[in-house]
PDB file of N, CA, C, O and CB in Angstrom:
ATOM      1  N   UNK A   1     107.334  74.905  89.599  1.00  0.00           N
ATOM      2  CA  UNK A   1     107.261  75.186  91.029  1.00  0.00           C
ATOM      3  C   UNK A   1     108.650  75.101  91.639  1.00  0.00           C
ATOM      4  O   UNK A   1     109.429  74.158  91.504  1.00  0.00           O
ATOM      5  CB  UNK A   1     106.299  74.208  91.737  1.00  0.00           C
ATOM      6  N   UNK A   2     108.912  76.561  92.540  1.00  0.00           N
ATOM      7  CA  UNK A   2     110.494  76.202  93.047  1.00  0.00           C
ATOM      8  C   UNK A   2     110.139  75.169  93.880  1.00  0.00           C
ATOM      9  O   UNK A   2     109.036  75.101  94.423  1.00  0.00           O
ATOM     10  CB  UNK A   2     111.454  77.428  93.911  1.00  0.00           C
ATOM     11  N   UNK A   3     111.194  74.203  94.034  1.00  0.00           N
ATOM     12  CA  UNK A   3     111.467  73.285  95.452  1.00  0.00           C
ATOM     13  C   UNK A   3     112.229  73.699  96.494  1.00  0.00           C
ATOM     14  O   UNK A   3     112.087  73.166  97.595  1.00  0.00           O
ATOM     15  CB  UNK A   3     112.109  72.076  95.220  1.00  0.00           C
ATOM     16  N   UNK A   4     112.782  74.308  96.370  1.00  0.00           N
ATOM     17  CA  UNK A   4     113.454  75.296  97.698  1.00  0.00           C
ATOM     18  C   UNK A   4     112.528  75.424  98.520  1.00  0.00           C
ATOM     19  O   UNK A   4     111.350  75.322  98.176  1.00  0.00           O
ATOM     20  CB  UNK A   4     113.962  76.826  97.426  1.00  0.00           C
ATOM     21  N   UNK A   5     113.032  75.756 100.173  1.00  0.00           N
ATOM     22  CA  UNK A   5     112.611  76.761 101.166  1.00  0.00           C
ATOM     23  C   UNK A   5     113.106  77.962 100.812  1.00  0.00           C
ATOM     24  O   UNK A   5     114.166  78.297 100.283  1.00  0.00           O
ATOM     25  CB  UNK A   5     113.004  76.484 102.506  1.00  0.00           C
ATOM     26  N   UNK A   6     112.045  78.624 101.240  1.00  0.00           N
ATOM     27  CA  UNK A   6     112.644  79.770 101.213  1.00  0.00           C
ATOM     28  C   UNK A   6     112.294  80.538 102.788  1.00  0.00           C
ATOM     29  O   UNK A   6     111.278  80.357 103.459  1.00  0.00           O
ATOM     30  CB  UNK A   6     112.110  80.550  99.844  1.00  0.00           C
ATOM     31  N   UNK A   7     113.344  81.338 103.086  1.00  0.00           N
ATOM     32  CA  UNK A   7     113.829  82.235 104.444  1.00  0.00           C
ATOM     33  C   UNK A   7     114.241  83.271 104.552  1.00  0.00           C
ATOM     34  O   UNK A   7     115.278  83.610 103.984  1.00  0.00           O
ATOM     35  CB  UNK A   7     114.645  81.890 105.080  1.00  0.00           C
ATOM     36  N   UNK A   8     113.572  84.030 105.282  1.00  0.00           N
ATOM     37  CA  UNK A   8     113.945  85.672 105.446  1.00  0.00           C
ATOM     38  C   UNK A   8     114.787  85.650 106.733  1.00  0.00           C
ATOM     39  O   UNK A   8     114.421  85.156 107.799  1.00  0.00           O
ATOM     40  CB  UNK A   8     112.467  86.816 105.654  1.00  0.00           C
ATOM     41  N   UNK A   9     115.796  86.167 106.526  1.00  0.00           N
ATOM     42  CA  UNK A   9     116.509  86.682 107.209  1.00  0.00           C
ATOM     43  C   UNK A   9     116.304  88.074 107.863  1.00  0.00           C
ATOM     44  O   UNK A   9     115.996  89.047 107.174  1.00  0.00           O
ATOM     45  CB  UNK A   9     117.383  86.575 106.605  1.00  0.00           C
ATOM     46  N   UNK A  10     116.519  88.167 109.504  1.00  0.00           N
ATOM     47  CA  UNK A  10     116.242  89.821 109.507  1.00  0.00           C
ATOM     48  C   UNK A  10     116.875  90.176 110.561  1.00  0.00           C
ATOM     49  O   UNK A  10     116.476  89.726 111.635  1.00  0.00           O
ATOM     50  CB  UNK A  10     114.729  90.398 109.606  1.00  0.00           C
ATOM     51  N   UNK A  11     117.874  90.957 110.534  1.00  0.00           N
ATOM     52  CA  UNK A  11     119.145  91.381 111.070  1.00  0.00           C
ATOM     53  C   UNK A  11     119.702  92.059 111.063  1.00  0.00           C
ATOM     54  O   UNK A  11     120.703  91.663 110.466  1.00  0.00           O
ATOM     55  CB  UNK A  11     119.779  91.076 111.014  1.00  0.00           C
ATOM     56  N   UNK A  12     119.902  93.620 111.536  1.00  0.00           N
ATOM     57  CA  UNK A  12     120.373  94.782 111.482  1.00  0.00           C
ATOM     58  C   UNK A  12     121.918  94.482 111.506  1.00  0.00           C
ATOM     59  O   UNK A  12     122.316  95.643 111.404  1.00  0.00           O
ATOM     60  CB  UNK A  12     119.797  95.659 112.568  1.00  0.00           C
ATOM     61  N   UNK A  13     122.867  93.847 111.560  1.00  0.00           N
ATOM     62  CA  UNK A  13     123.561  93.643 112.006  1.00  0.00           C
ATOM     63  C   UNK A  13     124.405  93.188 110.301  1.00  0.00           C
ATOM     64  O   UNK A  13     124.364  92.001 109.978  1.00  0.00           O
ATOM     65  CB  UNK A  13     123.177  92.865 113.265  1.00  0.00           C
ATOM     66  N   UNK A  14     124.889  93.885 109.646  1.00  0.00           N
ATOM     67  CA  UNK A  14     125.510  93.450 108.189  1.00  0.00           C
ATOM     68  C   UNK A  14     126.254  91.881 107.988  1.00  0.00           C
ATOM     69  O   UNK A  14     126.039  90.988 107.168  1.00  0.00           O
ATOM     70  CB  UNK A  14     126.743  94.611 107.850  1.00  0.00           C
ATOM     71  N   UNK A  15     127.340  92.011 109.272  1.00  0.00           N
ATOM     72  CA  UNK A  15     127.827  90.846 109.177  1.00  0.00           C
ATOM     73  C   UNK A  15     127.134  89.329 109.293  1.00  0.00           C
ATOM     74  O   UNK A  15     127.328  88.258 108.718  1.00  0.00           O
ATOM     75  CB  UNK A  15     128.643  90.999 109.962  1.00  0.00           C
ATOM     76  N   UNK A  16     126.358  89.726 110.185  1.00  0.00           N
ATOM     77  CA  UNK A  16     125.520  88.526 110.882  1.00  0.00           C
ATOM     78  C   UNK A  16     124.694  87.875 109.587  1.00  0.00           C
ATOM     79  O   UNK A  16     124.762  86.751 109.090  1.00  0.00           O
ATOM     80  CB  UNK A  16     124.321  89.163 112.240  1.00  0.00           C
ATOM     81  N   UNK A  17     124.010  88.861 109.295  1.00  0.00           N
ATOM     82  CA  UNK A  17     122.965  88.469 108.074  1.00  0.00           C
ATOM     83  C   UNK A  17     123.460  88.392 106.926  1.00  0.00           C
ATOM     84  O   UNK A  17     122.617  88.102 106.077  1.00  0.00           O
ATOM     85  CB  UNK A  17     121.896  89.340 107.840  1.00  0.00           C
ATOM     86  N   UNK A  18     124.704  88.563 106.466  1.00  0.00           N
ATOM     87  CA  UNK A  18     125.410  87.962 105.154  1.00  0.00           C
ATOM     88  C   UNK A  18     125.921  86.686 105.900  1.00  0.00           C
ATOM     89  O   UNK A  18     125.793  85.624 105.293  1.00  0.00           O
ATOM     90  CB  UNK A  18     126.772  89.010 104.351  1.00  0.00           C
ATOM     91  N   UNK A  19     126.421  86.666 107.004  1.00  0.00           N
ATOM     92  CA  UNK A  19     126.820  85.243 107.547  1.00  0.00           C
ATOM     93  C   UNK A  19     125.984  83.924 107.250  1.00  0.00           C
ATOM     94  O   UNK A  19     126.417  82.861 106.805  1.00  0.00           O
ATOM     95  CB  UNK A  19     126.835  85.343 109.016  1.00  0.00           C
ATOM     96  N   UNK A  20     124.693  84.248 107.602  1.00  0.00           N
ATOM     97  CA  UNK A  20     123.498  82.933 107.584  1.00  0.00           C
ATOM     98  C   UNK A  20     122.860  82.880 106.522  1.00  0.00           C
ATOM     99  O   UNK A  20     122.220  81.934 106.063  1.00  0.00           O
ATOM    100  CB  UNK A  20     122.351  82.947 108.600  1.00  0.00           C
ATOM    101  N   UNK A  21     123.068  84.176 105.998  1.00  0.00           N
ATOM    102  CA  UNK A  21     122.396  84.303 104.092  1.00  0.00           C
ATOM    103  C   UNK A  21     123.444  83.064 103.598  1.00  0.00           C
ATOM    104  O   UNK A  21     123.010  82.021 103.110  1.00  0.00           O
ATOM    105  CB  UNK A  21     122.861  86.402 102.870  1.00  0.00           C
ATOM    106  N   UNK A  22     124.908  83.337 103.800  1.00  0.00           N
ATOM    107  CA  UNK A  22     125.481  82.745 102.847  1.00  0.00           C
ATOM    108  C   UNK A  22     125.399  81.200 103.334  1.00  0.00           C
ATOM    109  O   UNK A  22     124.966  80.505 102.415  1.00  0.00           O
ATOM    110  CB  UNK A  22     126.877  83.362 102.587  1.00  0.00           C
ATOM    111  N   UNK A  23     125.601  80.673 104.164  1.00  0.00           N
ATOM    112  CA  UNK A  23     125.608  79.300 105.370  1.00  0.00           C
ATOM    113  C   UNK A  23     124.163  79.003 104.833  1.00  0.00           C
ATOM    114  O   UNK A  23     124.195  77.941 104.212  1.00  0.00           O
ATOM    115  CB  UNK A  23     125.753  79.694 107.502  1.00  0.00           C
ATOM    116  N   UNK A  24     123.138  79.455 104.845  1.00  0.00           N
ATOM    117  CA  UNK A  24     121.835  78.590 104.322  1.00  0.00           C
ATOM    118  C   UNK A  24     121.664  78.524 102.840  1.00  0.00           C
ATOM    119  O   UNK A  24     121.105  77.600 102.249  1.00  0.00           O
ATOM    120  CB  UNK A  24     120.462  79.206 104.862  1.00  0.00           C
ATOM    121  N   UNK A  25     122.379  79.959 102.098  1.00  0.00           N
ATOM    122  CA  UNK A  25     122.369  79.956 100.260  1.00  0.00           C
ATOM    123  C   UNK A  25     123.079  78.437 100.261  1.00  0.00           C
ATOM    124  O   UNK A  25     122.564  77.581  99.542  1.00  0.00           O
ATOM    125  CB  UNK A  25     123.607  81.537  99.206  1.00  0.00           C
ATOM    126  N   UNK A  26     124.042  78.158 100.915  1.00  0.00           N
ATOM    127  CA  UNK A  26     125.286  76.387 100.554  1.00  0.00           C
ATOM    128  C   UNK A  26     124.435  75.302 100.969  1.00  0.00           C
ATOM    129  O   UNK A  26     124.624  74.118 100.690  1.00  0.00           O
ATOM    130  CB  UNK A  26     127.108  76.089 101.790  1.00  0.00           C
ATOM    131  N   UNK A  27     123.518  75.757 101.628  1.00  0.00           N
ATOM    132  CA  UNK A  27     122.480  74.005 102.194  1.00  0.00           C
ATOM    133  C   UNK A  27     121.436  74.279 101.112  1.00  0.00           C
ATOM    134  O   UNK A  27     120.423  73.588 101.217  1.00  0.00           O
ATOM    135  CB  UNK A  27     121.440  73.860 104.332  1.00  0.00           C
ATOM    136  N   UNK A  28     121.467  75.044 100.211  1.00  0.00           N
ATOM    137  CA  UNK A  28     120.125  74.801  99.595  1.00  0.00           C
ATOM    138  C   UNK A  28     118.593  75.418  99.777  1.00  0.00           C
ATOM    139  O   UNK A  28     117.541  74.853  99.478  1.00  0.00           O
ATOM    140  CB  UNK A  28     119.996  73.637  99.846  1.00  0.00           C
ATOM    141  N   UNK A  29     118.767  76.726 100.347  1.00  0.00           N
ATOM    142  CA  UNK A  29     117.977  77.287 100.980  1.00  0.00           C
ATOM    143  C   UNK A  29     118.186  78.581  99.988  1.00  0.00           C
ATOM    144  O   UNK A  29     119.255  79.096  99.661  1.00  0.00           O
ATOM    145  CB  UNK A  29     118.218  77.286 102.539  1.00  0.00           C
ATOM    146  N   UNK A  30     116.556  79.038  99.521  1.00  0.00           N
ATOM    147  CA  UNK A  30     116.594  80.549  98.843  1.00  0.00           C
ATOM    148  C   UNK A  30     116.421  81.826  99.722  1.00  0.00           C
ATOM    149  O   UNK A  30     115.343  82.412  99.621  1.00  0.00           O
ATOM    150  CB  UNK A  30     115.430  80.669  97.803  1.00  0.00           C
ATOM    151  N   UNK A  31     117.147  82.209 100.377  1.00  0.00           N
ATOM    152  CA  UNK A  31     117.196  82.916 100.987  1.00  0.00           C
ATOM    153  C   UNK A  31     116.813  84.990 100.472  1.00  0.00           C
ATOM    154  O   UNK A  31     117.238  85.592  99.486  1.00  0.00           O
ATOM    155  CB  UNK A  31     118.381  82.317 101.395  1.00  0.00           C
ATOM    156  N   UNK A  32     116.091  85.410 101.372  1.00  0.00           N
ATOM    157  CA  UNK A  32     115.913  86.794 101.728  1.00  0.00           C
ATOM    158  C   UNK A  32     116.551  87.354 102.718  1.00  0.00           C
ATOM    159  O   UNK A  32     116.944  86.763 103.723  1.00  0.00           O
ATOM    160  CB  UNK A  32     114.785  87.041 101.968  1.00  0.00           C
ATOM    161  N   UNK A  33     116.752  89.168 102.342  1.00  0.00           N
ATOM    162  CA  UNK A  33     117.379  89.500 104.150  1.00  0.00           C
ATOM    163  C   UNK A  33     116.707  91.160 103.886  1.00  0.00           C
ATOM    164  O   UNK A  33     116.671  91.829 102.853  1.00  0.00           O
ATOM    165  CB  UNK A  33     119.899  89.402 104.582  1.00  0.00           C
ATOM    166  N   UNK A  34     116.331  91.397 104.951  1.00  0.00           N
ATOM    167  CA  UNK A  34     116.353  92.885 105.737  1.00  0.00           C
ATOM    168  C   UNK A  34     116.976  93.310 106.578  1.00  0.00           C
ATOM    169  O   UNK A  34     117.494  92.699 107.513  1.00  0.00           O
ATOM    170  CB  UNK A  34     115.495  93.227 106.264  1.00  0.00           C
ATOM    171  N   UNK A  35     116.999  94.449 106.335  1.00  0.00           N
ATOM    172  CA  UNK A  35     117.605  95.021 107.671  1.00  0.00           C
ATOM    173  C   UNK A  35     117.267  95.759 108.804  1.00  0.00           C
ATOM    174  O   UNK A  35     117.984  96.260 109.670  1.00  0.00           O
ATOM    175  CB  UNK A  35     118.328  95.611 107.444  1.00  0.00           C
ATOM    176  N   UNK A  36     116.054  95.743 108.656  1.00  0.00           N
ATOM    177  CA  UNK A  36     114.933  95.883 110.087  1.00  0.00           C
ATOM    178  C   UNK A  36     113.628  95.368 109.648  1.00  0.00           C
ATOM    179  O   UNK A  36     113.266  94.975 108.539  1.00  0.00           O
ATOM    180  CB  UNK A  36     114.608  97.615 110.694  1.00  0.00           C
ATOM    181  N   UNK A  37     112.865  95.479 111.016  1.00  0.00           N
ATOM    182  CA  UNK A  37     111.369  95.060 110.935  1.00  0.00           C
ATOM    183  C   UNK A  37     110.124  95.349 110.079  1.00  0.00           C
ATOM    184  O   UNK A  37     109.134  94.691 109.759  1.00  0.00           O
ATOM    185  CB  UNK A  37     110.971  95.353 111.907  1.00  0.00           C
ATOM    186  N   UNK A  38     110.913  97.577 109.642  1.00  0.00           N
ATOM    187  CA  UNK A  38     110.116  97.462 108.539  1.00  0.00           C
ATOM    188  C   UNK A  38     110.057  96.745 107.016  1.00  0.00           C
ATOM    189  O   UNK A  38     109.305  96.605 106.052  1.00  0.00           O
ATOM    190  CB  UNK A  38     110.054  98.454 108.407  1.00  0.00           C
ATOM    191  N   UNK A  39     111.401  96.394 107.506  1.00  0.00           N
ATOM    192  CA  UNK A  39     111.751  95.971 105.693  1.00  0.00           C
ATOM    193  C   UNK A  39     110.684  95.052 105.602  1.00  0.00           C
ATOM    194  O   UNK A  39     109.651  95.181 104.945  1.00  0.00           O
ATOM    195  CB  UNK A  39     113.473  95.081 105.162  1.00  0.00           C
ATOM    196  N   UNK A  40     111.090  93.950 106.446  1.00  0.00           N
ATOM    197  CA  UNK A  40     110.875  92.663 106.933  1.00  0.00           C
ATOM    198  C   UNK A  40     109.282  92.667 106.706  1.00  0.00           C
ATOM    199  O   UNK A  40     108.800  91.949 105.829  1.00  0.00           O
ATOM    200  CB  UNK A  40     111.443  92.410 108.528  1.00  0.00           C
ATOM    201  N   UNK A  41     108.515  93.450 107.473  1.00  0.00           N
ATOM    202  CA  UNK A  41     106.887  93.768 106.972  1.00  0.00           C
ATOM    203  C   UNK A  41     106.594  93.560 105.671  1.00  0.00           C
ATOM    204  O   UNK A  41     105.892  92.681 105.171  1.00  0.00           O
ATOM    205  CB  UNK A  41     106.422  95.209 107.138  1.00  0.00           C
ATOM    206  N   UNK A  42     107.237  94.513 105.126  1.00  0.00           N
ATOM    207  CA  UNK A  42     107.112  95.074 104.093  1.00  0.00           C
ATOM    208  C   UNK A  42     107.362  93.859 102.806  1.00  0.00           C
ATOM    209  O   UNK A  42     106.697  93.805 101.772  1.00  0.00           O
ATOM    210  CB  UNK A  42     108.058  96.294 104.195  1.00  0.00           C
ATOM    211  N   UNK A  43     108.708  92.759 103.258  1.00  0.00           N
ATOM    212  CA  UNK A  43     108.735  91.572 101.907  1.00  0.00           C
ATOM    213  C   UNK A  43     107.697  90.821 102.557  1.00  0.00           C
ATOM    214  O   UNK A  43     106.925  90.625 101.618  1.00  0.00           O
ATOM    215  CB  UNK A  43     110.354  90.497 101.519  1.00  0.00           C
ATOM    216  N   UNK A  44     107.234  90.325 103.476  1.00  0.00           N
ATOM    217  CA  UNK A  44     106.504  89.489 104.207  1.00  0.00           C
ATOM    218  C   UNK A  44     104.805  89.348 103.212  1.00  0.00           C
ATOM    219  O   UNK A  44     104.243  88.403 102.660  1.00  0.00           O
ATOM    220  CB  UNK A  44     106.463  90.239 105.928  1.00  0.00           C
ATOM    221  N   UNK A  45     104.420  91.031 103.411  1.00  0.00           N
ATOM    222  CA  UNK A  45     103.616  91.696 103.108  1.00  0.00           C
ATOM    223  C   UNK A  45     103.119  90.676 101.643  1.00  0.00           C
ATOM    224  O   UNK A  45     102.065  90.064 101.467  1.00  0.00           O
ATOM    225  CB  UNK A  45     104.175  93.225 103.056  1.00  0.00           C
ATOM    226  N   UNK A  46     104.499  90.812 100.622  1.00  0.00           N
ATOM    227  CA  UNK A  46     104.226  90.813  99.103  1.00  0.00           C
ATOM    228  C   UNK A  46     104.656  89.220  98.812  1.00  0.00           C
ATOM    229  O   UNK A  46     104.522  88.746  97.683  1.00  0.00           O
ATOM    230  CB  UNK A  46     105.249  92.101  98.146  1.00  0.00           C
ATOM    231  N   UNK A  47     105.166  88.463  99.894  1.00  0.00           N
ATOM    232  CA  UNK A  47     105.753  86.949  99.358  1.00  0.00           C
ATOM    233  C   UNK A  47     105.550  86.048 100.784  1.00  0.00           C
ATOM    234  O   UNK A  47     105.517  86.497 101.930  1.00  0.00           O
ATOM    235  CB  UNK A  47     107.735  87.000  98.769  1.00  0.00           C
ATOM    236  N   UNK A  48     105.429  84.669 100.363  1.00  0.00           N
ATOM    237  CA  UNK A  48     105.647  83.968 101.216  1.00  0.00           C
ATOM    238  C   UNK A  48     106.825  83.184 101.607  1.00  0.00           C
ATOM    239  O   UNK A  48     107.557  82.682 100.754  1.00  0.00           O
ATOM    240  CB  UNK A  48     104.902  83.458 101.108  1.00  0.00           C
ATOM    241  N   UNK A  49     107.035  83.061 102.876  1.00  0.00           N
ATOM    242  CA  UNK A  49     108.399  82.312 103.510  1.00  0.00           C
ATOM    243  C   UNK A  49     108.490  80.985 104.101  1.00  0.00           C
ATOM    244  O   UNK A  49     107.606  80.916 104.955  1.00  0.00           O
ATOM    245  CB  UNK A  49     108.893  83.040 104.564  1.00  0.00           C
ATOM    246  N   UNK A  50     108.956  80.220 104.059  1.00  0.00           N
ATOM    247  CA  UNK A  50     108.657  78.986 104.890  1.00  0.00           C
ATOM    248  C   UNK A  50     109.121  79.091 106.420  1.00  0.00           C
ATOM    249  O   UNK A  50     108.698  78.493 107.409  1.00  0.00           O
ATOM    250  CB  UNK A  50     109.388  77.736 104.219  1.00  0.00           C
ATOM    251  N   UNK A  51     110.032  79.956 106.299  1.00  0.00           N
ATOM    252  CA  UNK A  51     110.830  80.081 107.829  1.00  0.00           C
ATOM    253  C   UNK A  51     111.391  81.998 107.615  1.00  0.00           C
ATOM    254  O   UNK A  51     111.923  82.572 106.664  1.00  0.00           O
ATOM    255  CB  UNK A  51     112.705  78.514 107.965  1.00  0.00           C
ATOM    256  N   UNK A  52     110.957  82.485 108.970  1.00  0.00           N
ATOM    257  CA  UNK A  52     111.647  83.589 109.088  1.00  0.00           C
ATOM    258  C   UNK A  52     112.742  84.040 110.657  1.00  0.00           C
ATOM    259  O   UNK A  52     112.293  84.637 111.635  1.00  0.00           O
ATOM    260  CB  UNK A  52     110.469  84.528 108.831  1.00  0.00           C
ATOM    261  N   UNK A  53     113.826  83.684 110.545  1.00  0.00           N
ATOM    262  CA  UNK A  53     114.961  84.317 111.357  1.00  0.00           C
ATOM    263  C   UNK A  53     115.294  85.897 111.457  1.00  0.00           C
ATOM    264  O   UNK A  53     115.948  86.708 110.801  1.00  0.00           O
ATOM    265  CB  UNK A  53     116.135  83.731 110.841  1.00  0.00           C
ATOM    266  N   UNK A  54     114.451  85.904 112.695  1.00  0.00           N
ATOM    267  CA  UNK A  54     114.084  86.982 113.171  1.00  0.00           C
ATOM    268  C   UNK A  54     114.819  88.163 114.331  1.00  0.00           C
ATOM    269  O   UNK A  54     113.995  88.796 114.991  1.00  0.00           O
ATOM    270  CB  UNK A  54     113.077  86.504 113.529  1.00  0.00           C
ATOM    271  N   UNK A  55     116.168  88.440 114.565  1.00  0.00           N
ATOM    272  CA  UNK A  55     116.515  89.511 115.544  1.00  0.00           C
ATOM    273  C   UNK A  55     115.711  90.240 116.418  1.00  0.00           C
ATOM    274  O   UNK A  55     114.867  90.952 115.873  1.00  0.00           O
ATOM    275  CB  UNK A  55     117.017  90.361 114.978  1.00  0.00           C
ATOM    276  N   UNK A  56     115.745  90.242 117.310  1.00  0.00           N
ATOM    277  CA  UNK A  56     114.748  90.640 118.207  1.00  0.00           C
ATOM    278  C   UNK A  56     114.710  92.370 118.126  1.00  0.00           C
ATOM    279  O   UNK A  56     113.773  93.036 117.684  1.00  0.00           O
ATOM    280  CB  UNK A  56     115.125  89.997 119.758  1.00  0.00           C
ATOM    281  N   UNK A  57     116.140  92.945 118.741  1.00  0.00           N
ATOM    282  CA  UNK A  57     116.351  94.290 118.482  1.00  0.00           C
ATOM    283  C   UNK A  57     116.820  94.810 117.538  1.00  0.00           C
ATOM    284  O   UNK A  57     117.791  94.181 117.116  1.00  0.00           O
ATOM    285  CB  UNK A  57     116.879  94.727 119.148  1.00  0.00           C
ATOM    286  N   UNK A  58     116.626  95.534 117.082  1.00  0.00           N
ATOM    287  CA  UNK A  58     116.911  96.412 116.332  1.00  0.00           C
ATOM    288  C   UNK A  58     115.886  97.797 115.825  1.00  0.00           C
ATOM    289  O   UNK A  58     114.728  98.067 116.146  1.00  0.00           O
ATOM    290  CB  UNK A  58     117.281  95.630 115.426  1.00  0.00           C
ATOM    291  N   UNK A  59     116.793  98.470 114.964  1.00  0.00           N
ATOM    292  CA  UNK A  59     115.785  99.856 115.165  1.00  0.00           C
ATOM    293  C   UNK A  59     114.896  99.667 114.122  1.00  0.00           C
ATOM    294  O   UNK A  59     114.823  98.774 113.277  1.00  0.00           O
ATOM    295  CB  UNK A  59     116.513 101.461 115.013  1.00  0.00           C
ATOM    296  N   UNK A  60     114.088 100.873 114.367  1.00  0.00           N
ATOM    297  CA  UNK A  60     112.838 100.811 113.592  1.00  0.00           C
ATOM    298  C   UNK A  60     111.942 100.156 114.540  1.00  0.00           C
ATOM    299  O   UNK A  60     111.920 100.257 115.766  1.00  0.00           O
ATOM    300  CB  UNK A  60     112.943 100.035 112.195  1.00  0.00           C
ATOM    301  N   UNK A  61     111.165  99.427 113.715  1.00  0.00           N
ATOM    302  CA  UNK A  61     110.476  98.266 113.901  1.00  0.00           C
ATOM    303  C   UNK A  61     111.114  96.866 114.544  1.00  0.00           C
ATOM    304  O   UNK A  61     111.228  95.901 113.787  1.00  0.00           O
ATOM    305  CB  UNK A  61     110.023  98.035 112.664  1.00  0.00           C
ATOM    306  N   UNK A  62     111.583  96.734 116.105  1.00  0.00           N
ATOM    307  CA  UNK A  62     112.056  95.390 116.305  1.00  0.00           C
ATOM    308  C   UNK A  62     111.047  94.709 116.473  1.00  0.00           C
ATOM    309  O   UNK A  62     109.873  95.021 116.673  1.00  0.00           O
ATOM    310  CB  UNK A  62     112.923  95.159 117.306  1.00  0.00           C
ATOM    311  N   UNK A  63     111.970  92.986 116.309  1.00  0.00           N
ATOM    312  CA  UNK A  63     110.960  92.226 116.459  1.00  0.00           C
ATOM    313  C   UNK A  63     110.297  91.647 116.985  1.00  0.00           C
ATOM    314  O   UNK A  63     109.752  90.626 116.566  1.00  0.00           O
ATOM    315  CB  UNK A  63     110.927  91.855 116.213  1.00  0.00           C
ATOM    316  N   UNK A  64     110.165  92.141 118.040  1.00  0.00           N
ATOM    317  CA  UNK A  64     108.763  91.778 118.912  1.00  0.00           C
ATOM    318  C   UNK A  64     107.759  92.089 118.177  1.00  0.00           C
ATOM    319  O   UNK A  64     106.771  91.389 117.950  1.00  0.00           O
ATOM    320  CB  UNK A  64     108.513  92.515 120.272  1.00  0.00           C
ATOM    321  N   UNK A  65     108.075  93.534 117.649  1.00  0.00           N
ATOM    322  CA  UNK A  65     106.696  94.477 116.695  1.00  0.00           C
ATOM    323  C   UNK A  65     106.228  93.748 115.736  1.00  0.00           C
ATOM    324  O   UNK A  65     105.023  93.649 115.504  1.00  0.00           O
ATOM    325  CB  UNK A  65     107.098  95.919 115.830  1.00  0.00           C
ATOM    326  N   UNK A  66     107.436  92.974 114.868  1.00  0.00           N
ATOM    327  CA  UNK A  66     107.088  92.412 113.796  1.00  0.00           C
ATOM    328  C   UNK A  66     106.148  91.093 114.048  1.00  0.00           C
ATOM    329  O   UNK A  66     105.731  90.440 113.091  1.00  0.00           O
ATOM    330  CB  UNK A  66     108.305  92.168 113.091  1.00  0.00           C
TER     331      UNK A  66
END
């Protein structure tokens, strides 16, 4: 059984979401990322997360939708 959290990241924004990918990968955190709401559906869909950091706008699917 992993012991990690694990967290989706979701952030249209490249920099941003390699920023907190990498800042939570160093605390010990298994981290996921998309880059919009559909992605985000879509891993949600097939795995579970303990925590998801969520961007509000962005295209596609923002996340309010999600």
């Amino acid at each position: 059984m992993n012991s990690k959290l694990s967290v989706l990241i979701v952030e249209d924004e490249d920099s941003l979401r390699n920023l907190v990918r990498e800042e939570l990968t160093i605390h010990g955190f298994e981290v996921d990322t998309a880059e919009d709401g559909a992605i985000a559906l879509e891993k949600l869909s097939n795995r579970h997360f303990n925590l998801v950091v969520l961007d509000i706008l962005m295209p596609n699917v923002n996340g309010m939708e999600v």
